[in-house]
C-alpha positions as CSV (number, residue, x, y, z in Angstrom):
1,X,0.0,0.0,0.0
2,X,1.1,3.0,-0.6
3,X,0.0,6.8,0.9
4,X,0.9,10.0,-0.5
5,X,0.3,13.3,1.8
6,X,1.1,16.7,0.1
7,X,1.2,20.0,2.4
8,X,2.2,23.5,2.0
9,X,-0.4,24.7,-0.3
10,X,-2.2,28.2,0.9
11,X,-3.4,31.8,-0.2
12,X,-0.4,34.0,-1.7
13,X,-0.3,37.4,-3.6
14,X,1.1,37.1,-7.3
15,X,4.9,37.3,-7.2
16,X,5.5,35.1,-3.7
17,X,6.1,31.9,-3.1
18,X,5.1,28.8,-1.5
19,X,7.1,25.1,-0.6
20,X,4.7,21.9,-1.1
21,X,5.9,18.9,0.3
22,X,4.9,15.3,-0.3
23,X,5.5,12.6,2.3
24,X,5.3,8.9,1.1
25,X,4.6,5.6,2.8
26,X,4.7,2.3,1.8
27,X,6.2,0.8,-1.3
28,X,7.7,3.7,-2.8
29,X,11.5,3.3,-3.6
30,X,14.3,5.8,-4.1
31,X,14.4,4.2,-8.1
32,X,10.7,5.4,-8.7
33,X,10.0,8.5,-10.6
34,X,7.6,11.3,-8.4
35,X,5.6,14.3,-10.0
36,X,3.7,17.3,-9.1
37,X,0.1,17.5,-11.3
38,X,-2.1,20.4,-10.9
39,X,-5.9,20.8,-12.0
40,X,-7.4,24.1,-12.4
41,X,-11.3,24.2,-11.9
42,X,-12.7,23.3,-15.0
43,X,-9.6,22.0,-16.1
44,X,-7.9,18.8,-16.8
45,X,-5.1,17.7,-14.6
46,X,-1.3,18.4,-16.1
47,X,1.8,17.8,-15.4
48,X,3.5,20.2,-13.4
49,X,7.3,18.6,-12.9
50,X,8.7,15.0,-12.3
51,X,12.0,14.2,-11.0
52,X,13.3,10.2,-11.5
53,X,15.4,8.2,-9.4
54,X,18.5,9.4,-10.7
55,X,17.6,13.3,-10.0
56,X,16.6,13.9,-13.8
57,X,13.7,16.8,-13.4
58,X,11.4,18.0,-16.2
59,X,9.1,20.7,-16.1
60,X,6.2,22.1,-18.0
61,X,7.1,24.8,-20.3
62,X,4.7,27.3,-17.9
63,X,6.7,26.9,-14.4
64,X,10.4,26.5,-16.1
65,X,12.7,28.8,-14.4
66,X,10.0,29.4,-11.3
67,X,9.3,26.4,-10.0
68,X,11.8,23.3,-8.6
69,X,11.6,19.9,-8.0
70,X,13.8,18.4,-5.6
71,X,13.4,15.2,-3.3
72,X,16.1,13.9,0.0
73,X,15.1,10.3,-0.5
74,X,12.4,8.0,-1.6
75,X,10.0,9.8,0.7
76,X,10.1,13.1,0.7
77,X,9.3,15.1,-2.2
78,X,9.3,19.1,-2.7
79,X,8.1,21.9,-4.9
80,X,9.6,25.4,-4.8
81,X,7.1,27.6,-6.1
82,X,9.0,31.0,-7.1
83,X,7.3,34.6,-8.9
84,X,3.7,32.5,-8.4
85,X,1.0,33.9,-11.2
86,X,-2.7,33.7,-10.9
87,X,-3.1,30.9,-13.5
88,X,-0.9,28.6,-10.9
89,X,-3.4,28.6,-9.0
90,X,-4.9,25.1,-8.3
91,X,-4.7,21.9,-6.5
92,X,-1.5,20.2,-6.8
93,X,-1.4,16.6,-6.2
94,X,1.7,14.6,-5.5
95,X,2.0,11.2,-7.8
96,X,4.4,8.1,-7.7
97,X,3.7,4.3,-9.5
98,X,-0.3,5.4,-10.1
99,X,-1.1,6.5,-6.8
100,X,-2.1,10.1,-6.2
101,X,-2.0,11.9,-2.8
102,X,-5.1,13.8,-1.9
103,X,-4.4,17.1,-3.5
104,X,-3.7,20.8,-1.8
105,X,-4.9,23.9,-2.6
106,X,-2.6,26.6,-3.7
107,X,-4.7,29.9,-4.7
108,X,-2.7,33.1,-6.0
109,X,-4.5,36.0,-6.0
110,X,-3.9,38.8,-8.1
């Protein structure tokens, strides 16, 4: 079984920034790739950046050079949210092997 529990989301003017954090349990192992998705309302959910075992990150063109990706082992995984924009807003889950965590909110207000 495995649980994923994202924190750190919250209410932030545009330019700020915010640090979500994703804490794993179970069978998740420092070889698996992790990713932060985000869905808009009304949205679908999209890929926001995923980091593989080896410490290989990719981005979406839209957060590049704002946002980083980082994780300190197989069970912790960040997000550095940098110069945040109004269309960030969202919830941003946390995802590893097909599981999802349970999302949190991150609203930036203009």
């Amino acid at each position: 079984q495995v649980q994923l529990v994202e924190s750190g989301g919250g209410l932030v003017q545009a330019g700020g920034s915010l640090r979500l954090s994703c804490a794993a349990s179970g069978a998740i192992f420092s070889f698996n790739t992790m990713g932060w998705y985000r869905q808009a309302p009304g949205k679908q959910r999209e890929l926001v950046a995923e980091i593989t075992g080896g410490g290989s990150a990719n981005y979406a063109d839209s957060v590049k050079g704002r946002f980083t990706i980082s994780r300190n082992n197989a069970k912790m995984l960040y997000l550095q949210m940098n110069s945040l924009k109004p269309e960030d807003t969202g919830v941003y889950y946390c995802h590893s092997r097909g599981f999802w965590g349970q999302g949190t909110q991150v609203t930036v207000s203009s």
